[in-house]
MIDRENVEX-548878 format. One record per residue (C-alpha): x, y, z; chain; residue number from 1. Coordinates in steps of 0.2 Angstrom, whole numbers, plus 2048, in hexadecimal, padded with zeros to 3 digits. Each point is the difference from the previous one (the first is absolute). Layout:
N
((X,Y,Z),'A',NUM)
...
This chain:
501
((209,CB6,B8D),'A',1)
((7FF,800,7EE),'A',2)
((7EE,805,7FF),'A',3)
((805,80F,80E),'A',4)
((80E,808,7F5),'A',5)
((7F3,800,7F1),'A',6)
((7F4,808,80A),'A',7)
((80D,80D,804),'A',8)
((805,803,7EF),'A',9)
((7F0,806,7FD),'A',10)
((7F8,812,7FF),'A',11)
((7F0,806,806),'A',12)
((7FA,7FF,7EE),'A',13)
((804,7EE,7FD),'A',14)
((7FD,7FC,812),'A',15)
((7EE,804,7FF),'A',16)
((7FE,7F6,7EE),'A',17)
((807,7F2,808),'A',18)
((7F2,802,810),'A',19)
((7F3,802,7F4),'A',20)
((804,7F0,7F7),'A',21)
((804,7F5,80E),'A',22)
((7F0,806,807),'A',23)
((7F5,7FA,7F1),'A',24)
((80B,7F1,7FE),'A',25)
((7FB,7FB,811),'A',26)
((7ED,805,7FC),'A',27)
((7FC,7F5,7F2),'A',28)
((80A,7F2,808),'A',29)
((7F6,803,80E),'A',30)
((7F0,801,7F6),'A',31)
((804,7F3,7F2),'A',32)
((7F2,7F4,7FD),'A',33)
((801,7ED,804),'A',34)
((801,7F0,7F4),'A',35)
((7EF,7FF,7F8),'A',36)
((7F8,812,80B),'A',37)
((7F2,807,7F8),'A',38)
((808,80C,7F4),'A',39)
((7FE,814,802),'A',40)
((803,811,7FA),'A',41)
((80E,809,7FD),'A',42)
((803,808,812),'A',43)
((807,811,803),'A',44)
((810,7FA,80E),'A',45)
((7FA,802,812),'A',46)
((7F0,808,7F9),'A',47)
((7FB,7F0,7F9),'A',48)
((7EE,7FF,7F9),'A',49)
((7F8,80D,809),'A',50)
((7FC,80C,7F4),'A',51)
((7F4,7F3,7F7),'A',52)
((7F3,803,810),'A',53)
((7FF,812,7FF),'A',54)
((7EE,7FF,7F6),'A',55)
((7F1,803,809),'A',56)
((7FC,7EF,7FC),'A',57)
((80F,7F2,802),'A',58)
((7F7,7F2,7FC),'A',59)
((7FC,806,7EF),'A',60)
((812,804,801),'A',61)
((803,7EE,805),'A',62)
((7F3,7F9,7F1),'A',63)
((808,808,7F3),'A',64)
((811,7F9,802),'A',65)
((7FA,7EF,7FE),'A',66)
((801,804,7EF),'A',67)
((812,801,800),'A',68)
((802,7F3,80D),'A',69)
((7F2,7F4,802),'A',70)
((7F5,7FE,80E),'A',71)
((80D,7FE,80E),'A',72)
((811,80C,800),'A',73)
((80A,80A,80D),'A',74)
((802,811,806),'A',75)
((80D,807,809),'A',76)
((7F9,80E,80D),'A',77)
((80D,807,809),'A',78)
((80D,7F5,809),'A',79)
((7F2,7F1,7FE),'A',80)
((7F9,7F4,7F2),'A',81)
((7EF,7FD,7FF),'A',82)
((7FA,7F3,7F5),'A',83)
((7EF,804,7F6),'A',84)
((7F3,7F3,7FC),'A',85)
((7F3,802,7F5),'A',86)
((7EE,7F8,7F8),'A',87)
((7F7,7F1,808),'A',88)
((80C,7F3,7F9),'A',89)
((80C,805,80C),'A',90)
((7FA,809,80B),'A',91)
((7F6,7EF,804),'A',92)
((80F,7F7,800),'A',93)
((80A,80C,80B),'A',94)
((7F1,7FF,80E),'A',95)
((7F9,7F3,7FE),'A',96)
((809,7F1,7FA),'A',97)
((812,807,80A),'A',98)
((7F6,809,80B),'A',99)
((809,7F7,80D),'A',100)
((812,80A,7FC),'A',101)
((7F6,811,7FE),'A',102)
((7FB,804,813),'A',103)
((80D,80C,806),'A',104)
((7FF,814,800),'A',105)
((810,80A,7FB),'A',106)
((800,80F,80E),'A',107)
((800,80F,7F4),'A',108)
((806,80F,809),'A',109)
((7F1,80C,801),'A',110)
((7F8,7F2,80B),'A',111)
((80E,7FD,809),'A',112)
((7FC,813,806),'A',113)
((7EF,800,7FF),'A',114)
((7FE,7F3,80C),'A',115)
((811,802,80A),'A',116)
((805,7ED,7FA),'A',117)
((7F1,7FA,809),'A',118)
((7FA,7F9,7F1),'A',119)
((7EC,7F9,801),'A',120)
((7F8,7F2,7F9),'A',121)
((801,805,7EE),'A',122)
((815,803,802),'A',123)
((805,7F4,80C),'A',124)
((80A,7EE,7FC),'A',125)
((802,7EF,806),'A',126)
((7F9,7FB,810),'A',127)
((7FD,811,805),'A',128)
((7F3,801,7EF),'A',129)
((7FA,7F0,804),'A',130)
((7F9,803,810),'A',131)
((7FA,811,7FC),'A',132)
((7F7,7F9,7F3),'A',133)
((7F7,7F2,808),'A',134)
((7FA,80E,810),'A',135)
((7F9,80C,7F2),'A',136)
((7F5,7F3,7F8),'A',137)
((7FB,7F8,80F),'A',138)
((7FC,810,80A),'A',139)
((7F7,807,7F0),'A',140)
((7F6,7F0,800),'A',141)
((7FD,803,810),'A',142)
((7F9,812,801),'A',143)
((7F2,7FB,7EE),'A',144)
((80B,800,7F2),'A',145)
((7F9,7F0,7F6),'A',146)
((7F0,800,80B),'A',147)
((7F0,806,805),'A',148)
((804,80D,80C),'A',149)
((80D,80A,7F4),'A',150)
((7F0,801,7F4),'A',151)
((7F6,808,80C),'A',152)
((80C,80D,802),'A',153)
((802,804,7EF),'A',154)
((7EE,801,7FB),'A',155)
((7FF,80B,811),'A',156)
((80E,80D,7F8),'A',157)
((7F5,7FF,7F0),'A',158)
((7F2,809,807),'A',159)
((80C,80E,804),'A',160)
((808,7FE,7F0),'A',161)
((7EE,802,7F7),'A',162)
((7FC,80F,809),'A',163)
((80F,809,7FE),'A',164)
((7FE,7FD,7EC),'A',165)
((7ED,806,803),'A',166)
((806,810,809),'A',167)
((805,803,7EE),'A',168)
((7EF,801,7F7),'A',169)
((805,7FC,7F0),'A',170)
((80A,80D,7FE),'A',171)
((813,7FE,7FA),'A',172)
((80F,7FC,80F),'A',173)
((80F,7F8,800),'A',174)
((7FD,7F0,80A),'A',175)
((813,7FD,806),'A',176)
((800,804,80F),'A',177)
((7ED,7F8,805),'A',178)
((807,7EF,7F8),'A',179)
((810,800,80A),'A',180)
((7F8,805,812),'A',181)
((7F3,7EF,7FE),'A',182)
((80C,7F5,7F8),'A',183)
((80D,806,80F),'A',184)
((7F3,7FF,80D),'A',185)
((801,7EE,7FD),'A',186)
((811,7FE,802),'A',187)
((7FD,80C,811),'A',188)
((7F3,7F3,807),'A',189)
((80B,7F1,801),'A',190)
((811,809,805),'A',191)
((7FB,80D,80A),'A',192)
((7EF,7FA,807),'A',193)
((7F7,810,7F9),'A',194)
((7FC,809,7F1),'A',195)
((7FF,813,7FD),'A',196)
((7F4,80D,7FA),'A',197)
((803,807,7EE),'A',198)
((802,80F,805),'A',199)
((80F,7FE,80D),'A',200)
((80C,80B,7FE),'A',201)
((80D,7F5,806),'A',202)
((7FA,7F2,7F6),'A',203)
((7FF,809,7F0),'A',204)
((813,805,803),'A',205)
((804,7EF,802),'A',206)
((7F8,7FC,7F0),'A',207)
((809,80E,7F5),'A',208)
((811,7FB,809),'A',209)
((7FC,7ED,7FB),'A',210)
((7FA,806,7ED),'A',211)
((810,80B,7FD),'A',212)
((80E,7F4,809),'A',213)
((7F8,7F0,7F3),'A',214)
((801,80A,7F3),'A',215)
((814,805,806),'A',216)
((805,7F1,804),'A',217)
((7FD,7FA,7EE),'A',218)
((808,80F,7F8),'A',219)
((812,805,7F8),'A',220)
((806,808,80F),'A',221)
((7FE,7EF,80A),'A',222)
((809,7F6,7F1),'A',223)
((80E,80E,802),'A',224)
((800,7FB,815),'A',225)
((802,7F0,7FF),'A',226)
((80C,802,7F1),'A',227)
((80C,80D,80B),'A',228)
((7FA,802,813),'A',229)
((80F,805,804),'A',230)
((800,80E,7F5),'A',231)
((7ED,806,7FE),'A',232)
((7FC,800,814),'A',233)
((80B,811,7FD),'A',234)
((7F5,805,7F1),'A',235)
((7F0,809,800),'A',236)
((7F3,7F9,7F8),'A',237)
((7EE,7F4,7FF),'A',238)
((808,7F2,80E),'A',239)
((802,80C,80E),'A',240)
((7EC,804,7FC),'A',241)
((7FE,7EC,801),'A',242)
((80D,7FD,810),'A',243)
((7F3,810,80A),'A',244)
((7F1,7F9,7F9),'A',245)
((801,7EF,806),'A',246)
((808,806,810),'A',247)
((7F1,809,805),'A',248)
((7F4,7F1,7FC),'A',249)
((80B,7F6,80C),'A',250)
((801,80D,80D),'A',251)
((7EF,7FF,7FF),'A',252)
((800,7EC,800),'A',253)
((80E,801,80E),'A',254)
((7F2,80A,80A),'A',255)
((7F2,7F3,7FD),'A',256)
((80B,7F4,806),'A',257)
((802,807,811),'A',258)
((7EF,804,803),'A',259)
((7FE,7F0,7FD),'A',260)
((80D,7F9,80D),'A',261)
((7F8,80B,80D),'A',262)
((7EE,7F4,800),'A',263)
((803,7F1,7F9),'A',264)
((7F6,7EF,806),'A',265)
((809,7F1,7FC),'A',266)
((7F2,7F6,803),'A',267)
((7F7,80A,7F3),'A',268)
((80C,808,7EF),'A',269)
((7F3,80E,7FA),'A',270)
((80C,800,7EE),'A',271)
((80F,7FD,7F7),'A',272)
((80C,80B,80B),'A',273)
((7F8,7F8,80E),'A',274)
((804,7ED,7FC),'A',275)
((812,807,7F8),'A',276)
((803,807,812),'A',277)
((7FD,7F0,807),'A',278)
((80B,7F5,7F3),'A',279)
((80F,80D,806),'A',280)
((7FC,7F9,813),'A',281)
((7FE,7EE,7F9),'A',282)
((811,803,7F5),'A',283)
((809,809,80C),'A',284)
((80F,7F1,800),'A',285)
((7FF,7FE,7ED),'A',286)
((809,80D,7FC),'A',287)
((801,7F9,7ED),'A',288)
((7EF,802,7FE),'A',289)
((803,811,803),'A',290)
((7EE,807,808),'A',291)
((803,80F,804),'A',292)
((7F8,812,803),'A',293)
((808,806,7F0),'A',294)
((7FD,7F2,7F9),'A',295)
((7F0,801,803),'A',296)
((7FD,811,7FA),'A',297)
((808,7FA,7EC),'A',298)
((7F5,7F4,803),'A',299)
((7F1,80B,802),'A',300)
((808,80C,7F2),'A',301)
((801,7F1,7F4),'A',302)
((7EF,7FA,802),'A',303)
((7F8,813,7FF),'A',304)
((809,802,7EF),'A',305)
((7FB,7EC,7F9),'A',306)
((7EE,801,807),'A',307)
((7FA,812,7FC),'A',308)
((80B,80A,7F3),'A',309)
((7FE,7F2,7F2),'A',310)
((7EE,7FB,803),'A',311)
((7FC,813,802),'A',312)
((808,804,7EE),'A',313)
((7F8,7F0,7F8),'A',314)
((7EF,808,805),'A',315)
((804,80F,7F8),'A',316)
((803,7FB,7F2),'A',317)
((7EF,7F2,801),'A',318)
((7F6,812,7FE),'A',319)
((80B,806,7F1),'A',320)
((7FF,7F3,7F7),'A',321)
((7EC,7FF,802),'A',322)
((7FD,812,7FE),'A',323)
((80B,7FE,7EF),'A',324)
((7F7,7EF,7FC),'A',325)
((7ED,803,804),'A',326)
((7FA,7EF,7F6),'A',327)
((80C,7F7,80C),'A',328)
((7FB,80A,80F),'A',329)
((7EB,7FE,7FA),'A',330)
((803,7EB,7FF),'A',331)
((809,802,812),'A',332)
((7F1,807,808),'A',333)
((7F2,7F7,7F8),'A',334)
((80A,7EE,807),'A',335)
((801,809,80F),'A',336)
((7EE,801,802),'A',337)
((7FD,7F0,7FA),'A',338)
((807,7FA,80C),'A',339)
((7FF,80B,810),'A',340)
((7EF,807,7FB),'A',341)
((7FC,812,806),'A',342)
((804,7FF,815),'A',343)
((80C,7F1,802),'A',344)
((813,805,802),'A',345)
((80C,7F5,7F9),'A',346)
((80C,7F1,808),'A',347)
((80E,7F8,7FA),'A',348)
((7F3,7F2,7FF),'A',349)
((7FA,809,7F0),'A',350)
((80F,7FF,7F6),'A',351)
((7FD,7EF,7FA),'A',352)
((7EF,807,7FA),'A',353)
((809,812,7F7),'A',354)
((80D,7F9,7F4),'A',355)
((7FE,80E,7F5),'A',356)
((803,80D,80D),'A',357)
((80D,7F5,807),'A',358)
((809,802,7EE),'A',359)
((800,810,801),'A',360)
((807,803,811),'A',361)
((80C,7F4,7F9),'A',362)
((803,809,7EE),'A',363)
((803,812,80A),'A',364)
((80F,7F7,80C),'A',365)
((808,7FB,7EF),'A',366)
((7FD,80E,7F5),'A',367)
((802,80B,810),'A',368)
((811,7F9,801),'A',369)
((802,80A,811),'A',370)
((810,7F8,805),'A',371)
((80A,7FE,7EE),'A',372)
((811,7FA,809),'A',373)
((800,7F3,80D),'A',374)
((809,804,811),'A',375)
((813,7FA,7FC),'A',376)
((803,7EE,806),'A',377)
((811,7F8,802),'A',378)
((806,7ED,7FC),'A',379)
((804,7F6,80E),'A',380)
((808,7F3,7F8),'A',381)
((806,7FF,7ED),'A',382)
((7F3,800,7F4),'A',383)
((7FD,7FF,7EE),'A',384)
((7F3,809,7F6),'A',385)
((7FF,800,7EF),'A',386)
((80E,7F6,7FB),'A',387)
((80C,80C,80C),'A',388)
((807,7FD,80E),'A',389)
((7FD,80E,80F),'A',390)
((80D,7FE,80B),'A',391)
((7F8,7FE,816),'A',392)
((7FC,813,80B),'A',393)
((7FE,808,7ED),'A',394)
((7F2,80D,7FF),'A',395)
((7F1,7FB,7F6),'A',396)
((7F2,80C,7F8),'A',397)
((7F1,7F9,7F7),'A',398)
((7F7,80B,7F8),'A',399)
((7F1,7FB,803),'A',400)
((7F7,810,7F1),'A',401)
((808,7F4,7F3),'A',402)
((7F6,7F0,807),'A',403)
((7F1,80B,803),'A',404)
((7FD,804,7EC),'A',405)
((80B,7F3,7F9),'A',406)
((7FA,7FE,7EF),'A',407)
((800,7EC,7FF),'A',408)
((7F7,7FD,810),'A',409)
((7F3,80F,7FD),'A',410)
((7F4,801,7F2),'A',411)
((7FD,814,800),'A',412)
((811,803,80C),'A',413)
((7FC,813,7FC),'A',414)
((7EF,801,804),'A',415)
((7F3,801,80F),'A',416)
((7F8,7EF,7FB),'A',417)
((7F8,7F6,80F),'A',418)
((7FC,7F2,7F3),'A',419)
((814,7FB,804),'A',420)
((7F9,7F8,80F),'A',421)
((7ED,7F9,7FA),'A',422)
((800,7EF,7F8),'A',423)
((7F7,7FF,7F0),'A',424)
((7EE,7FD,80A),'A',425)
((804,80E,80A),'A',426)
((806,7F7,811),'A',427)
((80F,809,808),'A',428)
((80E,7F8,7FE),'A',429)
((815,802,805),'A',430)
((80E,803,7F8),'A',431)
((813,7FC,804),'A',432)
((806,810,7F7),'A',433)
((7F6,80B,80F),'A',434)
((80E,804,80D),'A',435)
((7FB,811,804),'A',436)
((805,7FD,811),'A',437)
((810,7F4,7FB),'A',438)
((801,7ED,802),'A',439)
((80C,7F4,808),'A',440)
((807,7FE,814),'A',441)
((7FF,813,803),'A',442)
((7EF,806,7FB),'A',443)
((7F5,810,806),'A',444)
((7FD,7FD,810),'A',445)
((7F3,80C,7FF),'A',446)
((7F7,7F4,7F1),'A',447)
((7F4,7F8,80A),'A',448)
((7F8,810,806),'A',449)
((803,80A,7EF),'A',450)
((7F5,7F2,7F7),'A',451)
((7F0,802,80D),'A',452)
((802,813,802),'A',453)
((800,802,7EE),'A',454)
((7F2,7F4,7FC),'A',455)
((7F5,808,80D),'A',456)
((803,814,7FF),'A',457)
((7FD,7FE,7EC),'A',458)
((7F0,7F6,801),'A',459)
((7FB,80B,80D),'A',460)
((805,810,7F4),'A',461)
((7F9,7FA,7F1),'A',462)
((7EE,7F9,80A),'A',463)
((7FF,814,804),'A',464)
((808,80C,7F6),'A',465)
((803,800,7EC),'A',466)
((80F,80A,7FE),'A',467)
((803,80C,7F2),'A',468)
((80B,80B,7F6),'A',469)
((7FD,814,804),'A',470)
((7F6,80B,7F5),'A',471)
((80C,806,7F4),'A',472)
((80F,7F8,807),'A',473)
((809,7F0,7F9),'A',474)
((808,7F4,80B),'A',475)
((813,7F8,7FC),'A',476)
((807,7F1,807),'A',477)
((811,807,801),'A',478)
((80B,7FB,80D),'A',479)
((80A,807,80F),'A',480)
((80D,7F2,804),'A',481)
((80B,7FC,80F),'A',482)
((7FF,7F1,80A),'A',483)
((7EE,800,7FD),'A',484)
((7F8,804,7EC),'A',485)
((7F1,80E,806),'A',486)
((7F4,806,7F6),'A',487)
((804,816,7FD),'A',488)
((7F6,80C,809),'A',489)
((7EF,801,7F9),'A',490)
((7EC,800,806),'A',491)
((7F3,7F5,7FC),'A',492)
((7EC,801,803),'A',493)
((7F8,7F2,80C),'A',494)
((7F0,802,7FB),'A',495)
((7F1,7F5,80B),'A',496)
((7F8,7F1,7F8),'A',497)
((7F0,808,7FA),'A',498)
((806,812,7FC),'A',499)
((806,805,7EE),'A',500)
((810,80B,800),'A',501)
């Protein structure tokens, strides 16, 4: 009664003072950290840490508050915290030795409306990931992926890789575009049973769509989403761009899918969507599992964006680097044809026989750096990581730029040096530090085929072309980042073994 008469007494002056503080009171206990959390910035109430992610590039955000913080602190970003690890040191211990608590996925909101809450194999939890994950490896495995029969497929997407680059004549282009329609093409022979000219129109939408709604869904206004959906799905901006853009890809997918329905064999699953459609019928009373046509078509989303957009950008920048770094490039090609001689096309049996062009492959994923912050993870159970204690179903970020060019597990952390990865007698050799593609329980799925596409489309590059900056140009290796870290809009020349520029 009391507290109601004090209310009364006071005027709308005092009374919306007294709303204000309440209202941060009740912020920053909500907010407060834990006994022995990772320590933080000040953060601006119910703003929190946002502001600290409006760079073009966060993870240099992220690098240069270890500084003030060491290499694991925490952000507040919205109405969430989100714990920020970074270096090998722990970044290795929060995969790796406790990888075990580190196998959730937070739901951020932009997904949640991307995908309608049918999250796919990369978003999903619990049994539901579980079983999702053990299909996708097996039916990848089982449509090439790791044998023979995918390698076939690549090297026969290289010829029309080769000629589209010959079509050129030398002369300067920008090879975006070419790179993502065979890198996608892939991806399109195992989940769709097909692949697609380079000059579909439709295809090539898809491939713009795809390119823009990456780089989207890694910029400010999908921070700002996930921080306030209540409030920005109100707003103009980038994220409407990214909620169309993947829409139409899964309209698109959605479509494929029912095509699919209206001829499929079960005694004889053509490609992914095929064998997915079965699992649905197999699954039908697991419902846990949850194999469904939506699901289905995350699922296919998911496994576009892990098996193409990364793998086409490291490509991309492979010919930067060796038009910027012709000695390099010139050592590439003469162990090339060593090895391969003038007719032979390569293998994945040839790797052991290439270690210096295996370096390089290598050094371009790290210095490359094409995916600088790891898809946020979340603890299942309580962990601790570097002495702190992160409390079970808290976000995790590992920022996976800082263990790329971290100074005491790189020699030259700031320069394109395949020696990172040659032993002293020139024999390739790994290293721990290399986690372009993340470590731990919850890897790229799309790894396994990243790692031959890549080896085999740059052998087969550098075995015909010698790529080289334009007359009177220069080229920069300055960066577009969202999700992925792309190389700007620029052309090269692909000129033909044998010609000079």
């Amino acid at each position: 009664m009391s507290i109601l008469w004090l209310w009364e007494q006071l005027d709308t002056r005092s009374a919306i003072i007294f709303i204000v503080v309440l209202l941060l009171v009740s912020d920053y206990l909500k907010h407060r950290d834990g006994k022995n959390f990772p320590p933080s910035p000040f953060w601006v109430p119910f703003v929190g840490d946002l502001f600290s992610m409006t760079s073009d590039e966060p993870h240099v955000n992220m690098s240069k508050l270890t500084e003030k913080y060491g290499d694991i602190y925490s952000l507040r970003l919205g109405g969430s915290k989100c714990v920020i690890v970074n270096g090998y040191k722990l970044a290795k211990e929060a995969l790796l030795t406790q990888g075990y608590a580190l196998t959730g996925r937070p739901q951020p909101a932009i997904y949640d409306r991307i995908y309608y809450k049918q999250t796919g194999v990369a978003l999903s939890n619990g049994y539901t990931w579980k079983e999702h994950k053990r299909f996708a490896l097996t039916t990848l495995r089982n449509f090439g992926v790791g044998k023979k029969s995918l390698e076939s497929i690549i090297m026969e997407e290289a010829k029309f890789f080769v000629e589209a680059f010959e079509e050129e004549r030398g002369q300067p282009f920008n090879p975006h575009f070419t790179i993502n329609n065979a890198v996608s093409n892939i991806v399109c022979s195992i989940m769709l049973g097909r692949r697609f000219e380079y000059s579909n129109s439709q295809y090539r939408e898809l491939q713009h769509l795809m390119n823009r709604g990456i780089y989207l869904e890694g910029s400010w206004w999908a921070w700002a989403y996930n921080a306030f959906p209540g409030l920005m799905r109100y707003l103009p901006g980038g994220h409407n761009e990214l909620f169309s853009n993947y829409g139409k890809i899964q309209d698109f997918l959605r479509e494929e899918i029912r095509n699919h329905k209206k001829d499929l064999d079960p005694t004889c699953p053509r490609d992914y969507i095929d064998a997915y459609l079965m699992e649905i019928e197999k699954r039908k009373n697991d419902t846990d599992a949850g194999f469904t046509e939506e699901a289905l078509c995350s699922n296919t989303l998911d496994l576009f964006v892990a098996g193409s957009e990364t793998t086409a950008t490291t490509l991309r920048w492979a010919l930067l680097f060796m038009a910027q770094n012709p000695q390099i490039q010139e050592k590439v090609q003469a162990e090339i044809d060593n090895v391969l001689g003038q007719t032979r096309l390569p293998s994945m049996e040839d790797k052991i026989n290439l270690p210096y062009t295996e370096a390089v492959v290598h050094e371009v994923q790290r210095k490359a750096n094409i995916v600088p912050v790891n898809l946020v993870k979340m603890t299942t159970e309580d962990m601790t990581v570097g002495g702190y204690l992160i409390p079970k179903e808290t976000a995790v970020l590992i920022n996976l730029s800082s263990v790329l060019n971290d100074k005491d597990e790189w020699e030259t952390p700031d320069t394109f040096n395949p020696g990172h990865f040659l032993t002293p007698d020139g024999t390739f050799r790994r290293r721990e530090a290399f986690m372009p593609f993340s470590a731990g329980k919850r890897p790229c799925l799309g790894e396994p085929l990243a790692r031959i596409e890549l080896f085999l489309f740059f052998t087969c590059l550098m075995k015909r072309f010698t790529f080289c900056v334009p007359e009177g140009t220069s080229l920069t290796l300055d960066a577009i980042t969202g999700f992925t870290r792309a190389p700007v809009p620029h052309k090269i020349c692909a000129i033909p073994r044998g010609q000079t520029a």
